[in-house]
Biotite code that builds the C-alpha atoms (Angstrom):
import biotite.structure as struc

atoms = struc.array([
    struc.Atom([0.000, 0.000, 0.000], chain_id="A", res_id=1, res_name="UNK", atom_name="CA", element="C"),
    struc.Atom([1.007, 3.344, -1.360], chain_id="A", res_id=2, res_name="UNK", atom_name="CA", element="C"),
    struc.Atom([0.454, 6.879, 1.570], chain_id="A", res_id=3, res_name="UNK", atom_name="CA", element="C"),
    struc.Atom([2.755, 9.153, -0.561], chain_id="A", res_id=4, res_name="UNK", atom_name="CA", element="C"),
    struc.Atom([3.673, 9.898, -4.149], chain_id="A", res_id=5, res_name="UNK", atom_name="CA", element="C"),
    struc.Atom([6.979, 10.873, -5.753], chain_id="A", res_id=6, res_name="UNK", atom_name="CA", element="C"),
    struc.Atom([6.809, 13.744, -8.362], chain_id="A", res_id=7, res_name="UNK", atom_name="CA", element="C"),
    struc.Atom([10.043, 14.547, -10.718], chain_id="A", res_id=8, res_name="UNK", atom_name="CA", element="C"),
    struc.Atom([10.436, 17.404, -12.849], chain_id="A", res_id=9, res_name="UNK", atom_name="CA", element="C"),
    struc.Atom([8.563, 20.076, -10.812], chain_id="A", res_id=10, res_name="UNK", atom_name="CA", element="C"),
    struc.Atom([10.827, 23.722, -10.946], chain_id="A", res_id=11, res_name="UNK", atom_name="CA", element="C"),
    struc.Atom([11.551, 25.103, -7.438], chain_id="A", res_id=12, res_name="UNK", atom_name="CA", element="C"),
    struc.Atom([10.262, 27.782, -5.361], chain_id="A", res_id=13, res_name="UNK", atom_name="CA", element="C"),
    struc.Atom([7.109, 27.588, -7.276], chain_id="A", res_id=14, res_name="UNK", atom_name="CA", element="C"),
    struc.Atom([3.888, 27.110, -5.772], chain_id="A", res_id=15, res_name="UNK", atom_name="CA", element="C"),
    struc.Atom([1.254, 24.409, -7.203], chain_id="A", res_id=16, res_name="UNK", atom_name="CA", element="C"),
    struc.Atom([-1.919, 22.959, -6.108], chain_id="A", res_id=17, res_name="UNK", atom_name="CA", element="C"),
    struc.Atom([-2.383, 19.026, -6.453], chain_id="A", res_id=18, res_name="UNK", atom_name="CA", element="C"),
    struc.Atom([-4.982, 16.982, -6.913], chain_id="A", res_id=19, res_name="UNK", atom_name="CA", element="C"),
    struc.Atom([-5.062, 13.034, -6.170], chain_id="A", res_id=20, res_name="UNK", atom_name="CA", element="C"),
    struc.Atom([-7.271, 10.080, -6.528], chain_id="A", res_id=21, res_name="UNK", atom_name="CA", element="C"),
    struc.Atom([-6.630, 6.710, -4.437], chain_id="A", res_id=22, res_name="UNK", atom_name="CA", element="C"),
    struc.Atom([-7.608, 3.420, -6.246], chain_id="A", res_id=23, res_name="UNK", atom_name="CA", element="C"),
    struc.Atom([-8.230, 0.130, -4.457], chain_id="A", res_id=24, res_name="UNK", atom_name="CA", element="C"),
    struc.Atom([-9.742, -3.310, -5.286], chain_id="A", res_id=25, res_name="UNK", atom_name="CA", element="C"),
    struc.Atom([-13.153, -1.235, -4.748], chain_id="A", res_id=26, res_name="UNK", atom_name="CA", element="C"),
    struc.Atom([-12.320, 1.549, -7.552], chain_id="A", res_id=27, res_name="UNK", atom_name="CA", element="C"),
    struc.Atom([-10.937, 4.669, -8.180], chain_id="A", res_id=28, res_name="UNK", atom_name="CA", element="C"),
    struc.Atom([-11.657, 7.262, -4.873], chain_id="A", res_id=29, res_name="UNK", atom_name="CA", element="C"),
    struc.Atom([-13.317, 10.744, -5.560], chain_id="A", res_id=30, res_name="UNK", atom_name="CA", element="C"),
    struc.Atom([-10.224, 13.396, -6.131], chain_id="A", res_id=31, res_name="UNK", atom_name="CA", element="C"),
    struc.Atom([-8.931, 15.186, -2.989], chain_id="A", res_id=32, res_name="UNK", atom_name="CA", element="C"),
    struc.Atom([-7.271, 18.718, -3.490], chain_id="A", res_id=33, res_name="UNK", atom_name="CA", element="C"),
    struc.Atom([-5.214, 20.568, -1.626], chain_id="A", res_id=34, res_name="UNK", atom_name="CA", element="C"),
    struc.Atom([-6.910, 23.522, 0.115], chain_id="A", res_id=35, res_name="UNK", atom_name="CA", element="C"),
    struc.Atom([-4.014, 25.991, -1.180], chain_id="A", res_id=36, res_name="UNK", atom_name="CA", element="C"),
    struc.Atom([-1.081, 26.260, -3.124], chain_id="A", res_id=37, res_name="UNK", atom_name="CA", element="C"),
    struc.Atom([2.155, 23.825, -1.945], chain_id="A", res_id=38, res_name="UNK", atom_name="CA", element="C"),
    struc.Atom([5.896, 25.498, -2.262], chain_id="A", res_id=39, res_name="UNK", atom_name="CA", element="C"),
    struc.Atom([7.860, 23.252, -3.798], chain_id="A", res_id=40, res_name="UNK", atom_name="CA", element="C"),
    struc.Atom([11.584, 23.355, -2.161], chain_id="A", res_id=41, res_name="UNK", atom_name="CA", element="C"),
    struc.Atom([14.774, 21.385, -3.248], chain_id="A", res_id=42, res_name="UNK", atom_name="CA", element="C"),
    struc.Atom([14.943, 18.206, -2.041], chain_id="A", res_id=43, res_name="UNK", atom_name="CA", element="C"),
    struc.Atom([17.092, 17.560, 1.198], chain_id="A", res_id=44, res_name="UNK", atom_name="CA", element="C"),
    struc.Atom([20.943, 17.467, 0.110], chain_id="A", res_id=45, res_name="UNK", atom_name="CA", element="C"),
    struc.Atom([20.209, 18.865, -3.276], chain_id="A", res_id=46, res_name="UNK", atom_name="CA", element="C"),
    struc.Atom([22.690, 21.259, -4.829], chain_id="A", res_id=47, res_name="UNK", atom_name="CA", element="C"),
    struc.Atom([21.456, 24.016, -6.763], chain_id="A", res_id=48, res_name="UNK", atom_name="CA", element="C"),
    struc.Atom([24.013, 25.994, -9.549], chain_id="A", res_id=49, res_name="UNK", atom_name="CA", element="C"),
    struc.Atom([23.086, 29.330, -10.786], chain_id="A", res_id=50, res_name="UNK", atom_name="CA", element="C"),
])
């Protein structure tokens, strides 16, 4: 069982709203959204070159 996703390519310091759908041996779930905008951050470790 899957509680978290994993999203590549997404630019930094941007700000996006997601939407996501669980799916189980009883169907596909009624999408959840988030209430307001997520900042996406680098990822712990990550290097960034300007």
């Amino acid at each position: 069982m899957y509680l978290s996703s994993f999203v590549i390519g997404l630019k930094t310091e941007v700000k996006f709203k997601f939407r996501d759908m669980a799916e189980n041996m009883y169907g596909i779930g009624q999408p959840l959204e988030t209430d307001s905008p997520v900042l996406v951050k680098n990822r712990f470790g990550e290097k960034t070159l300007f």
